[in-house]
C-alpha positions in Angstrom: -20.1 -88.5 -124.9 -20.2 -85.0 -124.3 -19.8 -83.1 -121.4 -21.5 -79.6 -119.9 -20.5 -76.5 -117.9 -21.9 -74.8 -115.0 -21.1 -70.9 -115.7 -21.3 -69.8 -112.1 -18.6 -73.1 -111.0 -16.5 -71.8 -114.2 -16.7 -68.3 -112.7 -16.1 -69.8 -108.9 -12.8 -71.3 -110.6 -11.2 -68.1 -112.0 -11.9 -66.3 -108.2 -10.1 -69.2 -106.9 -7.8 -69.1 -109.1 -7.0 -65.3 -108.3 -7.2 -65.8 -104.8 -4.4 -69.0 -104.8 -1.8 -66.6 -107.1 -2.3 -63.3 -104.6 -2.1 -65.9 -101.4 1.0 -66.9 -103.2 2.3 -63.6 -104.1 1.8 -62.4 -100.6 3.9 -65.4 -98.7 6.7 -65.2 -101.6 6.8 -61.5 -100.2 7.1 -63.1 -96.8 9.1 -65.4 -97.2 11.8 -63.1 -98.7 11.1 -60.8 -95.7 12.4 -63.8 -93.4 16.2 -66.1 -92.9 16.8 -69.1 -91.3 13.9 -71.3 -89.9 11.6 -69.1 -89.9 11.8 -68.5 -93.6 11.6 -72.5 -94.2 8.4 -72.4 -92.1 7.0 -69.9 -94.4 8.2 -71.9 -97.5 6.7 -74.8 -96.3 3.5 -73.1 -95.4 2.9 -71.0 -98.1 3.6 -74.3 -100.1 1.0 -75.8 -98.7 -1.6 -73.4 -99.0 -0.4 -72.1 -102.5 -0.5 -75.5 -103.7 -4.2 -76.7 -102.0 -5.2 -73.0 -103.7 -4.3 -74.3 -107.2 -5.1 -77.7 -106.4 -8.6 -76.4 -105.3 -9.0 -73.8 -108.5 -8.6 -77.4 -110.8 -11.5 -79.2 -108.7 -13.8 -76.5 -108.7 -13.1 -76.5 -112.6 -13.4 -80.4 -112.5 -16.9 -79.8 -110.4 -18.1 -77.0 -113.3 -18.2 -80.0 -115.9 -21.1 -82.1 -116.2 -21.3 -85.7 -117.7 -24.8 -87.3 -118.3 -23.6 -90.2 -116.5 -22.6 -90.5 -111.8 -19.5 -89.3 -111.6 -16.8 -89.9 -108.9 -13.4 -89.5 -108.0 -10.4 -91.9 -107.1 -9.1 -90.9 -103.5 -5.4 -92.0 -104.2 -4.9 -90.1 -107.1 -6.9 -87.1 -105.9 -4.6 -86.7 -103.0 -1.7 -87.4 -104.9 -2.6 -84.7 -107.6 -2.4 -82.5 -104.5 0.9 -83.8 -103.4 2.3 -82.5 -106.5 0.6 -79.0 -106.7 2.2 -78.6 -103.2 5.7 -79.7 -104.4 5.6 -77.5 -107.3 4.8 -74.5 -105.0 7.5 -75.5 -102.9 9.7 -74.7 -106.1 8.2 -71.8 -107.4 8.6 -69.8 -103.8 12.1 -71.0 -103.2 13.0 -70.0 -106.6 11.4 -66.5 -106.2 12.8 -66.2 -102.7 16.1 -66.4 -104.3 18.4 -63.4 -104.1 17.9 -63.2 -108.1 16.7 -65.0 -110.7 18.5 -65.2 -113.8 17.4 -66.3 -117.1 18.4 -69.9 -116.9 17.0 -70.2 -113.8 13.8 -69.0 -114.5 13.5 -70.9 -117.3 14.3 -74.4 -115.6 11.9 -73.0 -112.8 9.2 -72.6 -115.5 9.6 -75.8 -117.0 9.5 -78.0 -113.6 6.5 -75.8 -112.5 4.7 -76.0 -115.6 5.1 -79.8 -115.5 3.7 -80.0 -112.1 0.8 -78.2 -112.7 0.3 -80.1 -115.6 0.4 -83.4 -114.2 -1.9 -82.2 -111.5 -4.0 -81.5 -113.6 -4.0 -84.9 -116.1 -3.5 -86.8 -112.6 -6.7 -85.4 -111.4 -9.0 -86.2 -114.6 -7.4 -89.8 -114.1 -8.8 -90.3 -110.7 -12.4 -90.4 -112.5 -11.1 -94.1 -113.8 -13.4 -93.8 -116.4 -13.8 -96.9 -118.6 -12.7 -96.6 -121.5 -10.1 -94.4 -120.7 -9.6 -90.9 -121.3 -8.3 -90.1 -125.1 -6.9 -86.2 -125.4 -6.5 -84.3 -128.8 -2.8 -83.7 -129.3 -2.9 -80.7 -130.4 -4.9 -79.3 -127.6 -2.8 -82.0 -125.0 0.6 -80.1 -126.1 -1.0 -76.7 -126.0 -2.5 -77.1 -122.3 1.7 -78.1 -121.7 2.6 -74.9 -123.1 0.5 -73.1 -122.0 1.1 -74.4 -118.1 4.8 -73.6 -119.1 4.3 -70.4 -120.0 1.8 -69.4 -117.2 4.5 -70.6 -114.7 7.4 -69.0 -116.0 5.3 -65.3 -116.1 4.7 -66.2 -112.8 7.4 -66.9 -111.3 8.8 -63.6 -112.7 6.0 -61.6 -111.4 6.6 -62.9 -108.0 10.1 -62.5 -108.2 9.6 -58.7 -109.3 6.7 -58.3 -106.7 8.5 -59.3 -103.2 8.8 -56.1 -102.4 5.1 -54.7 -103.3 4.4 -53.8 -99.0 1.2 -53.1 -98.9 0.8 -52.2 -102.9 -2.1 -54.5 -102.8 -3.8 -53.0 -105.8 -0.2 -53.8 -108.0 -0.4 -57.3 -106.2 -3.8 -58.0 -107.7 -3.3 -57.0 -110.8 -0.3 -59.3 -111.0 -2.9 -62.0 -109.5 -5.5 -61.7 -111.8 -2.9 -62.2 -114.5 -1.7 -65.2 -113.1 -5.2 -66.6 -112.2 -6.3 -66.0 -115.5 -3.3 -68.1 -117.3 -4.0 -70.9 -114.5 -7.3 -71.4 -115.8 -6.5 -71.0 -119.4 -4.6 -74.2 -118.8 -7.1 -76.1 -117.1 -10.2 -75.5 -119.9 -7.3 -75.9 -122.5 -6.8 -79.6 -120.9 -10.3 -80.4 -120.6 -11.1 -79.3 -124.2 -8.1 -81.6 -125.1 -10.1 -84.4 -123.2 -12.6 -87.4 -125.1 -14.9 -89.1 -123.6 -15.8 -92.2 -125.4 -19.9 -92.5 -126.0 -21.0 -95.2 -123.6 -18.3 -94.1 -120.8 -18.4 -95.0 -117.1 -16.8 -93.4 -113.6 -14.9 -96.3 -112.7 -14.5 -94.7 -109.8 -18.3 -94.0 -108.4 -18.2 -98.1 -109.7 -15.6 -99.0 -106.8 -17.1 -96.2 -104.0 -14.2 -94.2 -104.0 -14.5 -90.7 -103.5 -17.8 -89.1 -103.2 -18.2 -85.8 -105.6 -20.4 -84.6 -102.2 -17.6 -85.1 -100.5 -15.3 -83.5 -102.5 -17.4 -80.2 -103.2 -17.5 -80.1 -99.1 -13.6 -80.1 -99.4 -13.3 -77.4 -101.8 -15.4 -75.3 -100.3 -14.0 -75.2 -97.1 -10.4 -74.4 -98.9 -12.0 -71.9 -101.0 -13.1 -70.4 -97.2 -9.7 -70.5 -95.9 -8.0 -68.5 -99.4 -10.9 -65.8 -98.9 -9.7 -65.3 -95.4 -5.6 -65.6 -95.5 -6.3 -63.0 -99.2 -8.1 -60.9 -97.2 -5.5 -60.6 -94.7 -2.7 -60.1 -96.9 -5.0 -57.2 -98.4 -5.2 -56.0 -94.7 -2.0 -56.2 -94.0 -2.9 -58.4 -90.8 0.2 -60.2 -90.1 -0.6 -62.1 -87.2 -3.9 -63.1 -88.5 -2.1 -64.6 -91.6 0.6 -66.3 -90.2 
């Protein structure tokens, strides 16, 4: 069985994308700027909203492919591949909030993050339960890894590098579109790795879990909230942000 794409969600997905890595360069900038509590509140934070970016970027990816048959999505797993895009956040701004970042560091740092992102991602195209199960190419399995290895570690650099931008938005954006860009490059990489057996069906619209209208109405609201918060990091509006 073979799936489809919607250009214009494919499209919506690398904005996303862009918009969840400058959200995230901005707070990493913040929360170096900060000590104490206040810097843990902005860690947490900007976990959060780093990690629902990313998470959102996957679904709107996931919502871009089209399977001739319903299609749904398990709520459990879909909140748990969340969970882990906001955990891995959570490490890639306390790493770059670090006074420095050596080698070894960054490299452990990439690895962990990588393998979040990843299992985000393969957590997430589990949650359709389809019957019989998912089979991946692994070739193109091992390279959507790397690649979510990779895209972490250049990240995490650029971040690192980037905490004190200011107000350089246009350097900050450049480093986000970089970032957004390898973000996605993982994501299509793991769906091209993806098979879907002829005769398949969405386990998951089978036992009414989540609703893809549902779910679009989710992403589209946090796709709201990163236009706002990038626009007032590109602003410079700190209340407003915080």
């Amino acid at each position: 069985m073979v799936g489809t794409y919607n250009p214009g969600m494919v499209m919506l997905s690398l904005v996303v994308a862009v918009l969840a890595s400058y959200t995230a360069l901005y707070l990493a900038a913040r929360t170096t700027a900060r000590g104490g509590g206040i810097a843990a509140a902005w860690l947490m934070g900007g976990a959060i909203a780093m990690g629902i970016g990313i998470w959102s970027m996957h679904f709107v990816g996931m919502l871009a492919f089209r399977l001739p048959i319903p299609v749904g999505y398990d709520l459990a797993l879909t909140c748990y591949s969340m969970l882990a895009a906001i955990l891995t956040s959570a490490l890639a701004l306390w790493l770059t909030s670090r006074a420095n970042l050596p080698l070894l560091r960054l490299g452990l740092g990439a690895l962990l993050m990588g393998l979040g992102i990843a299992l985000m991602h393969y957590m997430g195209m589990d949650a359709l339960r389809m019957v019989p199960a998912i089979r991946y190419d692994p070739l193109l399995f091992g390279l959507s890894i790397a690649i979510a290895i990779g895209a972490s570690g250049a990240a995490l650099w650029i971040a690192f590098r980037l905490r004190h931008a200011g107000q350089r938005s246009s350097l900050r954006l450049i480093a986000a579109s970089i970032m957004g860009v390898a973000i996605v490059g993982m994501h299509y990489t793991g769906m091209a790795a993806a098979r879907f057996a002829p005769g398949s069906v969405c386990g998951a619209v089978a036992e009414t879990h989540l609703p893809l209208s549902w779910l679009t109405a989710v992403v589209v609201l946090v796709t709201l909230v990163l236009l706002s918060r990038s626009g007032c990091a590109t602003l410079g509006n700190a209340p407003a942000c915080a």
